[in-house]
C-alpha positions as CSV (number, residue, x, y, z in Angstrom):
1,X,70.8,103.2,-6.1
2,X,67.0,104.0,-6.9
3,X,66.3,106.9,-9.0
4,X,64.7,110.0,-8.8
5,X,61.9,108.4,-11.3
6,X,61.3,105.7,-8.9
7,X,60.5,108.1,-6.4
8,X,58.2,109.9,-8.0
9,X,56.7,106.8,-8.7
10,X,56.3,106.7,-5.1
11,X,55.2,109.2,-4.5
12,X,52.4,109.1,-7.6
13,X,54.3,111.8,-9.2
14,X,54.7,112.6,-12.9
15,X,58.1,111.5,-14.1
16,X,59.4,115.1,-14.8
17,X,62.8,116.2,-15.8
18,X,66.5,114.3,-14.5
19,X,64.4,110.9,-14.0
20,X,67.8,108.9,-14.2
21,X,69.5,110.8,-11.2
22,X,70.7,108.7,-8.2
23,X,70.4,109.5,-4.4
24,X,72.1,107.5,-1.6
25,X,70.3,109.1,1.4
26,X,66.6,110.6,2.2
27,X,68.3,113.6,2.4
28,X,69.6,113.7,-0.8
29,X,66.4,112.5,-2.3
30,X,64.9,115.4,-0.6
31,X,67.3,118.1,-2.0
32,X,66.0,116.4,-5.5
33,X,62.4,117.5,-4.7
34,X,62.7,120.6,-2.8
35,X,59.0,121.5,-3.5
36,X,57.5,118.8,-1.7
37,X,56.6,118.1,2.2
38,X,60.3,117.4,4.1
39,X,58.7,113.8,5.5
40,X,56.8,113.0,2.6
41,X,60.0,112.5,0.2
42,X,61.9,111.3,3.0
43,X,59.7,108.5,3.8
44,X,59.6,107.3,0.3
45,X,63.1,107.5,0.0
46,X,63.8,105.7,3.1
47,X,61.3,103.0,1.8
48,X,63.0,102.6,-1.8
49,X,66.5,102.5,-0.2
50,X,65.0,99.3,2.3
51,X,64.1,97.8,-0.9
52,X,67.5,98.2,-2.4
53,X,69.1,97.2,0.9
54,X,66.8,94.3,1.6
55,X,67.6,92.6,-1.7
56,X,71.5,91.7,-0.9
57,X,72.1,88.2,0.1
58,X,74.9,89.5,2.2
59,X,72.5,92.0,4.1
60,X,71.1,89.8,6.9
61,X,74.0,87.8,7.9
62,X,75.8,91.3,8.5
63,X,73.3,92.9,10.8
64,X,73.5,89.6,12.4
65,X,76.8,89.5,13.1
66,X,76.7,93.3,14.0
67,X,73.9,92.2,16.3
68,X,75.3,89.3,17.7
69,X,78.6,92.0,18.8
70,X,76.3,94.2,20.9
71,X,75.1,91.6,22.8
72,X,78.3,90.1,23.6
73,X,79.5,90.7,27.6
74,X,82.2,93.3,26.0
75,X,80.3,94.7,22.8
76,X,82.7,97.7,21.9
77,X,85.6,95.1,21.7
78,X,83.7,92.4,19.9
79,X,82.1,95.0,18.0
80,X,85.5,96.5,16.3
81,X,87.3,92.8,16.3
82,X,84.0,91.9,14.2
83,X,84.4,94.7,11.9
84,X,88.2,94.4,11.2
85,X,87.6,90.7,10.2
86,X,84.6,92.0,7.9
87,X,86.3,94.8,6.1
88,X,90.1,93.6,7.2
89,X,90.9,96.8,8.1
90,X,91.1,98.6,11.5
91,X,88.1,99.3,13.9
92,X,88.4,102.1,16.7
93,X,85.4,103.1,19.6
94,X,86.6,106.2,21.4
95,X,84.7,107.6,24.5
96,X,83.3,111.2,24.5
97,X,86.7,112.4,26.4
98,X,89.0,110.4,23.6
99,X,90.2,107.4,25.2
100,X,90.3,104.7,22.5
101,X,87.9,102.0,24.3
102,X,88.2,99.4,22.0
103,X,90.3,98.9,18.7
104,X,91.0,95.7,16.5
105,X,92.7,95.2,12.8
106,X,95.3,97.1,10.8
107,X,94.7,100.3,8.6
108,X,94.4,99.6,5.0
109,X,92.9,102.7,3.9
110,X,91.9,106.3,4.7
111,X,90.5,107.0,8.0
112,X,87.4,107.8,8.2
113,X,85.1,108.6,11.9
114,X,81.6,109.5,13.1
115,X,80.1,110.9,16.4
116,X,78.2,109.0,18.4
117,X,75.0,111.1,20.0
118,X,72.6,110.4,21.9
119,X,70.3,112.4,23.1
120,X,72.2,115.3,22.0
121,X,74.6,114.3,24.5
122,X,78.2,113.0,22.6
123,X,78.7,109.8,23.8
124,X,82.3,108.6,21.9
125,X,83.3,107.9,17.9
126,X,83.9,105.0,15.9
127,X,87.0,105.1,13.7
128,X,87.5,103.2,11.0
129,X,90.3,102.5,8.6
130,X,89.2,100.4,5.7
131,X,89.9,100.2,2.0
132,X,87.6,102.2,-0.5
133,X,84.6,99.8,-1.4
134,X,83.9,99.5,2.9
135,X,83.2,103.5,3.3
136,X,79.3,102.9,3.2
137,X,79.4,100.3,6.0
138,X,80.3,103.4,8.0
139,X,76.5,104.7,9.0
140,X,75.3,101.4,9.4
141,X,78.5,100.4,11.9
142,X,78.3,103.6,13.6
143,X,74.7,102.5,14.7
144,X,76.0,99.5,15.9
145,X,78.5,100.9,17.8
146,X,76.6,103.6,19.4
147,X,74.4,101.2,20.7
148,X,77.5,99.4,22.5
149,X,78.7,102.5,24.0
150,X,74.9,102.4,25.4
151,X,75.0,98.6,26.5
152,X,78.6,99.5,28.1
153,X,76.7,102.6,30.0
154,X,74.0,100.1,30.9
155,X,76.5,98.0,32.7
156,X,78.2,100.8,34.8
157,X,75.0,101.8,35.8
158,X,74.5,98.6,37.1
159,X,78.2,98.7,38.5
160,X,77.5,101.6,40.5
161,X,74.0,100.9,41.8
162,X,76.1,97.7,43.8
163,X,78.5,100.1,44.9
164,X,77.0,103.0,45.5
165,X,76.0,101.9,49.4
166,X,79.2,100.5,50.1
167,X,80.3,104.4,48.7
168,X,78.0,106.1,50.9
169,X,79.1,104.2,54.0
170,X,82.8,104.7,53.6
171,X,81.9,108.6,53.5
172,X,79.8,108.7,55.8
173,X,82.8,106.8,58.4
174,X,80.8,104.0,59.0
175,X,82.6,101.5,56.2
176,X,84.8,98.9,57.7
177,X,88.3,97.7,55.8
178,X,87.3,97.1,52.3
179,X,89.6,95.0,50.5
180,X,90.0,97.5,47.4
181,X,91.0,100.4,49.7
182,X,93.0,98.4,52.3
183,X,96.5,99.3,51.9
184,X,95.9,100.7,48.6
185,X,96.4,104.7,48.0
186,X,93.1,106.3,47.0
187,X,91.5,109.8,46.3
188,X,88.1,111.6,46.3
189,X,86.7,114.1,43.7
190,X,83.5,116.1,43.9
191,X,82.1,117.7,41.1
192,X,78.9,120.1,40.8
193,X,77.2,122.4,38.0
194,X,78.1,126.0,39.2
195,X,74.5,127.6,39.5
196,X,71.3,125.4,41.2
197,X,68.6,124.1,39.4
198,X,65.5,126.3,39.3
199,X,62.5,125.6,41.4
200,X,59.8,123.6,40.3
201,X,59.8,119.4,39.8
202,X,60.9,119.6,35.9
203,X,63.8,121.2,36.8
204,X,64.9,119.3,39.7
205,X,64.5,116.3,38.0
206,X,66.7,117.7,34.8
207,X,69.2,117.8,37.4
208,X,69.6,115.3,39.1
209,X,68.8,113.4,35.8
210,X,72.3,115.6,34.4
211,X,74.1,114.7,37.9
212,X,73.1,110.6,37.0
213,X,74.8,111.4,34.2
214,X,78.0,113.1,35.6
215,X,78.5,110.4,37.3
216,X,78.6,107.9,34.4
217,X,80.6,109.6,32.6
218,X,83.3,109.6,35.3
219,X,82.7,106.5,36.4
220,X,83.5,105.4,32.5
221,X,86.4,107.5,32.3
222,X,88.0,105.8,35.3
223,X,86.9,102.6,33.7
224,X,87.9,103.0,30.3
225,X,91.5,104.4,31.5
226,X,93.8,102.1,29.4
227,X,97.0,101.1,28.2
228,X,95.2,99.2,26.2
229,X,91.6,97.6,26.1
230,X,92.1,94.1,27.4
231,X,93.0,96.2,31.3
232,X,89.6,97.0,30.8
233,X,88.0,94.1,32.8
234,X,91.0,94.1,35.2
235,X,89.9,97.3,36.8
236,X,85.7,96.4,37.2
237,X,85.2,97.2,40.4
238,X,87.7,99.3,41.5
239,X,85.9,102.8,41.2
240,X,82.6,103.7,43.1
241,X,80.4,107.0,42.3
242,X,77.3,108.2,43.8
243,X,75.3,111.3,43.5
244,X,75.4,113.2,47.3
245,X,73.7,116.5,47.7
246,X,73.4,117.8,44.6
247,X,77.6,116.4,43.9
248,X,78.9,113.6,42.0
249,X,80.9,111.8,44.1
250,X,83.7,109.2,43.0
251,X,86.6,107.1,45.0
252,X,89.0,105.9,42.9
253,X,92.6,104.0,43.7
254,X,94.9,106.8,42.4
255,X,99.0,106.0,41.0
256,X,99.1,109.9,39.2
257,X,96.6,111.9,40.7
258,X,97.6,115.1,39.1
259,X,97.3,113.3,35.7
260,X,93.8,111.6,36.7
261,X,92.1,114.6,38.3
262,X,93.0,116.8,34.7
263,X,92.1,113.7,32.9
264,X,88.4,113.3,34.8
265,X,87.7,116.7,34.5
266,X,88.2,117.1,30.4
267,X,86.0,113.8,30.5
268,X,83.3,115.5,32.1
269,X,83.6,119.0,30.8
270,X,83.8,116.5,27.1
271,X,80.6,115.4,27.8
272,X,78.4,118.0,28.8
273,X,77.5,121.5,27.3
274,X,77.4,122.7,30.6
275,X,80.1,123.9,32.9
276,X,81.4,121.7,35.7
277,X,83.3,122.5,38.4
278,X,85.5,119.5,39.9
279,X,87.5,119.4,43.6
280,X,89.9,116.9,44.3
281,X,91.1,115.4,47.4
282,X,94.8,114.7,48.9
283,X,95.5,110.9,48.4
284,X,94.8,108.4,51.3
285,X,94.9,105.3,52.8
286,X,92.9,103.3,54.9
287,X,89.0,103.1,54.6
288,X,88.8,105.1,58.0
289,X,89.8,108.3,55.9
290,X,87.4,107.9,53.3
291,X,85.3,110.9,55.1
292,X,88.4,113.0,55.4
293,X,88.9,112.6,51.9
294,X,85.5,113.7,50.9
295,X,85.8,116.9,53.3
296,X,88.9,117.6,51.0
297,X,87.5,117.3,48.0
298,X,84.1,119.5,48.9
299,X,86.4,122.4,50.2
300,X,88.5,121.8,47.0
301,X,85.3,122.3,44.9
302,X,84.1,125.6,47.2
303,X,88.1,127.2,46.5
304,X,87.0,126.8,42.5
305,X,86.3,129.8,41.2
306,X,86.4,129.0,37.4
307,X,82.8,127.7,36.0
308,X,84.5,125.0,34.5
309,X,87.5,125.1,36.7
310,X,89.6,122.0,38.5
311,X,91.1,122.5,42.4
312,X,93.3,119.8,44.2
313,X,93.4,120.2,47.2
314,X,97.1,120.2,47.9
315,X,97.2,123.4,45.4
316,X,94.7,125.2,47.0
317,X,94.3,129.2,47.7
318,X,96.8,129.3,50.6
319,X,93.7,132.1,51.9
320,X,91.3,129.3,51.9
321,X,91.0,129.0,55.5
322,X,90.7,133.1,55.6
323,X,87.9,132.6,53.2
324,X,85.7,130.3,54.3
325,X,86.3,130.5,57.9
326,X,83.4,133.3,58.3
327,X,85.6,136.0,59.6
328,X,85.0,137.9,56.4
329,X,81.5,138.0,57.2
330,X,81.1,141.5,57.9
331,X,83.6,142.6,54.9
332,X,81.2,140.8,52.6
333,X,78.2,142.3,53.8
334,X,79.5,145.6,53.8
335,X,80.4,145.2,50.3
336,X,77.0,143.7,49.1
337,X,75.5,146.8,50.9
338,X,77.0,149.1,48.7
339,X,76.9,147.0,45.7
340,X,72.9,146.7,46.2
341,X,72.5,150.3,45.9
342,X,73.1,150.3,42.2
343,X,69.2,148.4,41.7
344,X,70.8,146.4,38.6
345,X,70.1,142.9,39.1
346,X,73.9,142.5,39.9
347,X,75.0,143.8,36.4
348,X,77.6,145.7,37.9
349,X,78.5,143.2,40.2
350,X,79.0,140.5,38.0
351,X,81.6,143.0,35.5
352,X,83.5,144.2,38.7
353,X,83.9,140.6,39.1
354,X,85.2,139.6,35.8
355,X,87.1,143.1,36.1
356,X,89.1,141.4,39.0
357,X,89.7,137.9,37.4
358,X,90.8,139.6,34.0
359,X,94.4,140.6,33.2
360,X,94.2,142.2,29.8
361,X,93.3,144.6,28.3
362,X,89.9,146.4,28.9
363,X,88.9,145.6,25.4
364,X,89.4,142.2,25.7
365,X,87.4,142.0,28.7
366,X,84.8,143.8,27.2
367,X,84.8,141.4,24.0
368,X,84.8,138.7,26.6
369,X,81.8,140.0,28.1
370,X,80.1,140.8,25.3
371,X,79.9,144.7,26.3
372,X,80.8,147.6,24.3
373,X,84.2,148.7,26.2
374,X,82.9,152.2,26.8
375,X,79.3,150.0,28.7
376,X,82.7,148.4,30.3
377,X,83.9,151.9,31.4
378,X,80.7,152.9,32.7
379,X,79.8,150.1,35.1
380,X,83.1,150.5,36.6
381,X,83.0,154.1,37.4
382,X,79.5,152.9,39.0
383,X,81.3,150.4,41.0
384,X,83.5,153.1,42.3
385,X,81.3,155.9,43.2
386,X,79.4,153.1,45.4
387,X,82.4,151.9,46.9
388,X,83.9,154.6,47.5
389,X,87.2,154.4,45.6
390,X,89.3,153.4,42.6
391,X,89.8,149.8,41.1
392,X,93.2,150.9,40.7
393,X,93.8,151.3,44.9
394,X,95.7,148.3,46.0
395,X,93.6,148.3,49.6
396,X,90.2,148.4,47.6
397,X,91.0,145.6,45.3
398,X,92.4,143.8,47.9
399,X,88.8,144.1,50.1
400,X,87.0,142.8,46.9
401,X,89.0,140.2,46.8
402,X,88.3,138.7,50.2
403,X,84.6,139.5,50.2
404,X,84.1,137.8,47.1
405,X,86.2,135.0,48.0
406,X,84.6,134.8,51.2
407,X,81.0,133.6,49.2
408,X,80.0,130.3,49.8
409,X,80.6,128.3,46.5
């Protein structure tokens, strides 16, 4: 490893004190000069450690062989089969969500994993369980690998840009049979971000950007479900997603829905720091339901409540109908009447809704909502003087309830 002497050589530096210490990384040959500019020790580190690197004989025929993985037609598998014959250990790729992707070899030592970012978004980790003297291939195969979870997004991008029409058309009722769906049960799911995006072109185009990627992510997750990696290829094909008003959209042929709708949803809440909101439809069969499916799954979506909350149709508010019918029109505007009184920018409002959600205590809730409990206290006697009554009358709570619920979602 170079030495702190030959970086001060580098950096035309007198020799100073500790010349003989080591350092692996640019960062830790920046802890060993705290004094001087952040990028200037860095890059000289980075340059000295090339040097070191570039002098093995080994060094190019393993970045080739690395390289040569990523740009096979499956590069996570090839990727992790090439690393367990390297090291002879074992090789794991996991998505964001956990699914193991890809896995080759057998453990021979203690396990060691990175995240793979990108972006800031997480994108999966690479596992690996190899004796001692492998350990420092870790960074460099993590690189590798992250840029095969990228070539495998790159391909389902291109998998659902050919499906995406064929997607559209089916919901829209104006698909014919399709030889996936024919015979075959399927189901729908919708899934938004709870709030808009803001006005203005930047911000519309962060969200449909994040939407793009909503739909990725379940598009892999539906991809990627295995019982083990070679079903991967089996099942190419057989989901479609699209991005539809503001909704990702998928259609998938379902065997457990219960266990695939929780599983989508902790894929895209996994992958995303913001919160998602997912509706799922009944199952169905026939391409000629396809739109009844999506109608499903958007009034699943409007009955969650949760900001990162999951509805299936079938186990939906039996009030639903109530709700979103409209006859609670004049209930909720009464309601927001009083409400807009208080001149708060819906402080109130928003704690008398948490209020009715909550089922603990009213320090909790206050915790929760990052309020001091006797704030807590206060807004609620505010709610009541507007409204007329106490949170702790059955007929009052029960009004909230409906007007609230009545709000299109």
């Amino acid at each position: 490893m170079p030495t702190l002497a030959e970086l001060r050589t580098t950096l035309n530096l007198p020799e100073g004190k500790q010349a003989k210490k080591t350092f692996s990384t640019p960062e830790e040959a920046a802890e060993l000069l705290p004094q001087h500019p952040l990028e200037h020790v860095r890059g000289a580190a980075l340059s000295l450690l090339a040097q070191e690197a570039l002098a093995s004989p080994g060094l190019p025929a393993l970045l080739s062989a690395l390289r040569g993985a990523t740009l096979h037609v499956r590069p996570e598998q090839e990727l992790t089969a090439v690393l367990a014959r390297l090291t002879g250990g074992r090789a794991e790729i996991r998505a964001s969500w956990g699914d193991v992707v890809a896995s080759a070899g057998t453990p021979t030592g203690q396990p060691l994993s990175v995240r793979l970012t990108h972006g800031g978004r997480h994108v999966g980790a690479l596992l690996l369980d190899v004796a001692a003297q492998w350990r420092p291939l870790l960074p460099v195969a993590a690189e590798y690998a992250l840029l095969a979870r990228l070539q495998s997004a790159a391909a389902g991008a291109a998998r659902r840009r050919v499906g995406e029409h064929t997607l559209n058309a089916l919901l829209a009722g104006a698909g014919s049979e399709n030889a996936v769906l024919d015979g075959e049960a399927y189901a729908v799911a919708v899934a938004a971000f709870p709030n808009e995006s803001a006005p203005g072109l930047r911000a519309r185009t962060a969200r449909a950007a994040a939407l793009d990627v909503l739909a990725a992510v379940g598009e892999g997750y539906f991809f990627e479900r295995t019982q083990g990696p070679e079903s991967v290829s089996e099942r190419a094909g057989l989901v479609y997603c699209t991005v539809q008003d503001n909704r990702a959209v998928w259609l998938w042929p379902t065997h457990d829905l219960e266990r695939e709708a929780g599983g989508l949803h902790a894929a895209l809440t996994a992958s995303t720091a913001q919160d998602v909101r997912l509706g799922i439809s009944g199952r169905h069969v026939g391409a000629g339901a396809a739109r009844t499916a999506l109608q499903q799954a958007r009034q699943a979506l409007v009955a969650t409540r949760e900001p990162r909350g999951l509805t299936l149709f079938h186990g939906m508010d039996a009030l639903y109908a109530l709700l979103s019918g409209g006859a609670l029109g004049t209930l909720k505007a009464q309601i927001q009447a009083r409400l807009a009184v208080l001149d708060d920018d819906g402080r109130i409002e928003a704690t008398l809704r948490a209020y009715l959600m909550h089922t603990g205590s009213l320090s909790l809730l206050a915790a929760r909502q990052n309020l001091h409990v006797n704030t807590l206290r206060y807004r609620l006697r505010r709610a009541e003087e507007v409204l007329g009554g106490s949170l702790s009358d059955p007929q009052l709570l029960a009004r909230l309830y409906l007007a609230f619920g009545a709000e299109e979602g």
